[in-house]
C-alpha positions as CSV (number, residue, x, y, z in Angstrom):
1,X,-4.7,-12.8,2.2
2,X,-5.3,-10.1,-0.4
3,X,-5.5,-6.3,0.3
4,X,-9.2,-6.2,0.2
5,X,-9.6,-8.9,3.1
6,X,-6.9,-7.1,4.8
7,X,-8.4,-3.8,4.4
8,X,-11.9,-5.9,5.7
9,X,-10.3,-6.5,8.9
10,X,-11.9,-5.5,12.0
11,X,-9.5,-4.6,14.9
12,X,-9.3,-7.5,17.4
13,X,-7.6,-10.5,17.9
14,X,-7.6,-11.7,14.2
15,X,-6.2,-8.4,13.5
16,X,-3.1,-8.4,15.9
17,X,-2.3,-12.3,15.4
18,X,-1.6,-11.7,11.6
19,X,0.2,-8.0,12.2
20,X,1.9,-10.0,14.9
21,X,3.0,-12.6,13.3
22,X,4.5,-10.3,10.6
23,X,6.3,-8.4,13.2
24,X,7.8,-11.5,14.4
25,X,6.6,-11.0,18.0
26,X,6.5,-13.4,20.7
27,X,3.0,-14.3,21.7
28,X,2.1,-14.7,25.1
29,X,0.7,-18.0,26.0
30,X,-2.2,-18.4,27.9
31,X,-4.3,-22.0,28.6
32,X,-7.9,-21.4,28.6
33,X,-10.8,-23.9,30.3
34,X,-13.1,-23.8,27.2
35,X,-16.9,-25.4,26.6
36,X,-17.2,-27.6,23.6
37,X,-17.6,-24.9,20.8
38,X,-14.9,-22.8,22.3
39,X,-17.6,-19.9,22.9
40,X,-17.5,-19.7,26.8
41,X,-14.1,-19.6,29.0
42,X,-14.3,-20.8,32.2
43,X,-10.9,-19.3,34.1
44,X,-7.7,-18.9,32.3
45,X,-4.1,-20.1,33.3
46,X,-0.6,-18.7,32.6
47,X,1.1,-22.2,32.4
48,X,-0.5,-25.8,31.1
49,X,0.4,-27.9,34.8
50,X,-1.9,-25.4,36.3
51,X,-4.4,-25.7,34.1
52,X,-4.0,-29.5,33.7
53,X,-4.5,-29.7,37.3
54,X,-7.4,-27.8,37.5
55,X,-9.5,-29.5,34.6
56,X,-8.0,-33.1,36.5
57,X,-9.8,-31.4,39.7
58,X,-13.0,-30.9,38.0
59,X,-13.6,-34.2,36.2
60,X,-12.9,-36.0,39.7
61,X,-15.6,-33.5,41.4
62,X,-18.0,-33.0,38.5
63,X,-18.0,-35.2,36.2
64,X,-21.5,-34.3,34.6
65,X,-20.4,-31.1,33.8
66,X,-17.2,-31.6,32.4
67,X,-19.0,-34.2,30.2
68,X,-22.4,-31.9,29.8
69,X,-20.2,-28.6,28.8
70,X,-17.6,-30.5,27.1
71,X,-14.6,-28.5,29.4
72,X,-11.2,-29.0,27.7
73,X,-8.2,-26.8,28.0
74,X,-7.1,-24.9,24.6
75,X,-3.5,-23.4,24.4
76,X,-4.3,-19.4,23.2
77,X,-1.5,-17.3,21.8
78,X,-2.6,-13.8,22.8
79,X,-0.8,-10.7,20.9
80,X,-0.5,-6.8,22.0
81,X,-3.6,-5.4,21.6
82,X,-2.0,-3.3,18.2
83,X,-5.3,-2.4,16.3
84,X,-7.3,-1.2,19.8
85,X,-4.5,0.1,22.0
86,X,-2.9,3.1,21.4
87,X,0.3,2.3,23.5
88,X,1.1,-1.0,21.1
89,X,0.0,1.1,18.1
90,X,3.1,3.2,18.7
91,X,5.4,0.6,19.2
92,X,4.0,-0.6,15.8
93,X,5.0,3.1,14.1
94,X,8.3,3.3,15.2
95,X,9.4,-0.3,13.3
96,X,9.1,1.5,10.5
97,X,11.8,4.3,9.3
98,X,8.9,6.8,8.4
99,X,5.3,7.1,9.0
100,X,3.4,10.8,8.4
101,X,0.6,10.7,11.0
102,X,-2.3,12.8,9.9
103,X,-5.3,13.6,12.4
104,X,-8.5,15.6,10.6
105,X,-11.6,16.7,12.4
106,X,-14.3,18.3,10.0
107,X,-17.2,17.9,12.3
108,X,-16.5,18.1,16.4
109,X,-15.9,14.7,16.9
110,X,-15.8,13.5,13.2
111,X,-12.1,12.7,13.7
112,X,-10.3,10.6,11.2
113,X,-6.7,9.4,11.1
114,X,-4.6,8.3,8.1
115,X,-1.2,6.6,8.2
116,X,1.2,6.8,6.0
117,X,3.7,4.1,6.0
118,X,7.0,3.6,4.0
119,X,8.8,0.3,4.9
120,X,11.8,1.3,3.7
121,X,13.9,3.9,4.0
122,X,15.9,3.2,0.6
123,X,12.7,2.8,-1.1
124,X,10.0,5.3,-2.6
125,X,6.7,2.6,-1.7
126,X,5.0,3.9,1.0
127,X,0.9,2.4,1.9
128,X,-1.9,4.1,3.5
129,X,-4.7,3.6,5.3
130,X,-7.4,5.4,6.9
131,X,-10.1,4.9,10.0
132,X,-11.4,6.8,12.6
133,X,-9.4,4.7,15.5
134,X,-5.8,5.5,15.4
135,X,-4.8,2.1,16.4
136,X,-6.6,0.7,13.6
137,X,-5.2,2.7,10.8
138,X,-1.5,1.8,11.8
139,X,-2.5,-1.8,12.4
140,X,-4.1,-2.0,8.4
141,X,-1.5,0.7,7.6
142,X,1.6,-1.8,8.5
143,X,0.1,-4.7,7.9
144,X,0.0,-3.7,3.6
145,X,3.3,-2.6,4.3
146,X,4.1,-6.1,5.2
147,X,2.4,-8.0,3.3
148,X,3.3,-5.7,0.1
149,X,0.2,-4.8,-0.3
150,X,-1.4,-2.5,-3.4
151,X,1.2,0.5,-3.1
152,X,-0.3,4.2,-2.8
């Protein structure tokens, strides 16, 4: 992934898998009754006997529509919320030994925030990013910190 498709990244899922990942976080796992083009859930599980049991359940009482919406059960690794949730956007900051945190308002409600990220502390790189959710910046912020990104 180059900077320009990181700096293309919307916040969401996509987002906090690859920050994640980065971060070396432990996913939550989740089992999810899907439809064949893995569009529509149908209910969600915490542990695979419970979903197995359930989709076993349904393809003994209906049959048709297992086969009709193609229900299968897909295994989901679901991250904290990092580029939407301020609360996980904090815990994002403070792996880092500095991060300057600037808020600026020009218009009421024309509020923009840009990160400031160095990685190290013994170092002099340092990457930024800017957006108008907080939780986004830091997320794009860290993750060209990580990933060594075009320095500043």
């Amino acid at each position: 992934m180059n900077e320009q498709q990181i700096r293309d990244m919307k916040p969401g899922p996509e987002l906090d898998g690859v920050l994640g990942n980065l971060l070396d976080i432990t996913p939550r796992t989740e089992w999810w009754a899907m439809d064949r083009d893995e569009k529509g859930i149908f209910i969600t599980f915490e542990y695979f006997s419970e979903a197995e049991r359930w989709i076993d359940g349904q393809v003994k009482s209906f049959p048709e529509w297992v086969e009709r919406e193609g229900c299968h059960i897909v295994r989901k690794e679901i991250y904290p919320l990092f580029s939407s949730n301020i609360v996980a956007a904090w815990e994002v900051v403070e792996k880092f030994p500095l991060s300057i945190i600037e808020r600026t308002e020009i218009f009421v409600g024309e509020v923009t925030y840009t990160i400031t990220i160095y990685p190290r502390s013994d170092s002099d790189a340092f990457y930024t990013e800017s957006s108008r959710e907080f939780p986004h910046a830091v997320a794009m912020a860290a993750l060209l910190a990580l990933r060594g990104g075009e320095q500043q």
